[in-house]
Each structure stands twice: as C-alpha cells, then as structure tokens.
C-alpha positions as CSV (number, residue, x, y, z in Angstrom):
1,X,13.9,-47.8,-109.1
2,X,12.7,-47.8,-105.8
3,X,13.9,-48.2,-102.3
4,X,11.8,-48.9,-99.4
5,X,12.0,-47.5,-96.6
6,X,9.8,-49.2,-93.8
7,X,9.7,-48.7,-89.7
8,X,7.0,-48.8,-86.9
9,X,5.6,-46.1,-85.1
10,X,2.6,-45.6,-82.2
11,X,0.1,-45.6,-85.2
12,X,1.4,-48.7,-86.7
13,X,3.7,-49.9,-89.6
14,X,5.3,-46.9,-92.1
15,X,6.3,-48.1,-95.5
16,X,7.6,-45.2,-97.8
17,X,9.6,-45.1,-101.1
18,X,12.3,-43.1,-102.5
19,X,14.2,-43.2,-106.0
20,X,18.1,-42.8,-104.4
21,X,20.1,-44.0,-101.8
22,X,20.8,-40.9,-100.3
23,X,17.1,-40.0,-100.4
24,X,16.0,-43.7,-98.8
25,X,19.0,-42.5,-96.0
26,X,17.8,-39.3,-95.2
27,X,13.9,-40.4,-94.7
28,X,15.7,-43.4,-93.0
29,X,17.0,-41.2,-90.6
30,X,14.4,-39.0,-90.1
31,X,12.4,-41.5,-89.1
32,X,14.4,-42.6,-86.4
33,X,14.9,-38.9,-85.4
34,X,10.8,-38.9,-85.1
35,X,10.6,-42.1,-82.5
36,X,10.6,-44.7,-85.4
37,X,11.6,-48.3,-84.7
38,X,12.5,-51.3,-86.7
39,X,13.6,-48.7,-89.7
40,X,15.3,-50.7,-92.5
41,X,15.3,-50.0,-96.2
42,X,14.8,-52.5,-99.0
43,X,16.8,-52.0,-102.0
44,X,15.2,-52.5,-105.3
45,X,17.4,-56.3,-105.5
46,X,15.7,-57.2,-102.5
47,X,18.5,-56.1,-100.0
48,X,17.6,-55.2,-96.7
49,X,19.5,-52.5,-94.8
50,X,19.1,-51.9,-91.0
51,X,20.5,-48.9,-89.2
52,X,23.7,-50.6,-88.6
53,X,24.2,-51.3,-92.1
54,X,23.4,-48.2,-93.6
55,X,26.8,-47.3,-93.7
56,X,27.4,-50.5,-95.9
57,X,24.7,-49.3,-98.4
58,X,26.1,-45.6,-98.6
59,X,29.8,-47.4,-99.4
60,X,27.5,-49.3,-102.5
61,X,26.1,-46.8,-103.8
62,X,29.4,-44.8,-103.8
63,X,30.7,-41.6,-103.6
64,X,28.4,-40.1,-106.5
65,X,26.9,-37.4,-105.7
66,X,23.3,-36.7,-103.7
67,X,21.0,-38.0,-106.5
68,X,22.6,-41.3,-107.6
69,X,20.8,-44.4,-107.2
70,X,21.8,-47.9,-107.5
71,X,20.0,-48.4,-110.9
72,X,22.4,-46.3,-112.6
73,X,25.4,-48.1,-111.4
C-alpha cells in the first residue's frame, strides 16, 4: 500500500510515497525540517493527514512496531 506524502517547496509541489506509516511520518517530518509547507500525507483509503493530525494517524496505525502499515491491520 502506499501512503503519500505531498508538501510545497521553492522549486514547486513534492509528492513522494512510502509503504508504512512510520516511514510516511518520518519523510513527513523531514520535510518540514527542510523548509516544506503544506505537508500532508494521504493514506492509501483516501485519508488525508496534516501536521496536526499526524498524531491521530500514528494512534491508527498503532503501537506495532517501525514497519507496520495500515494494510496489514
């Protein structure tokens, strides 16, 4: 499965993937480390997660382990 993970930076819109939750987090917040804006992630069911709500989608994926995504669930 894949989760999106999509921001803006001075060279334009960023759209990467990842196969985890904790994965699509980390790059999330690396991102925003880097100077990225309007970082969200799209889950593979269409959710979409902003900064402020990454907390929610770290509580649903649950407390698994680093490599678990939501398709396993």
């Amino acid at each position: 499965m894949k989760f999106l993970i999509t921001a803006q930076d001075t060279a334009g819109n960023v759209t990467l993937n990842r196969a985890s939750v904790p994965a699509a987090l980390k790059k999330a917040g690396e991102l925003i480390s880097d100077g990225c804006w309007n970082v969200e992630i799209v889950t593979p069911d269409g959710a979409t997660y902003n900064p402020g709500e990454f907390d929610q989608l770290r509580e649903r994926a649950g407390p698994a382990g680093p490599d678990i995504s939501l398709a396993t669930q």
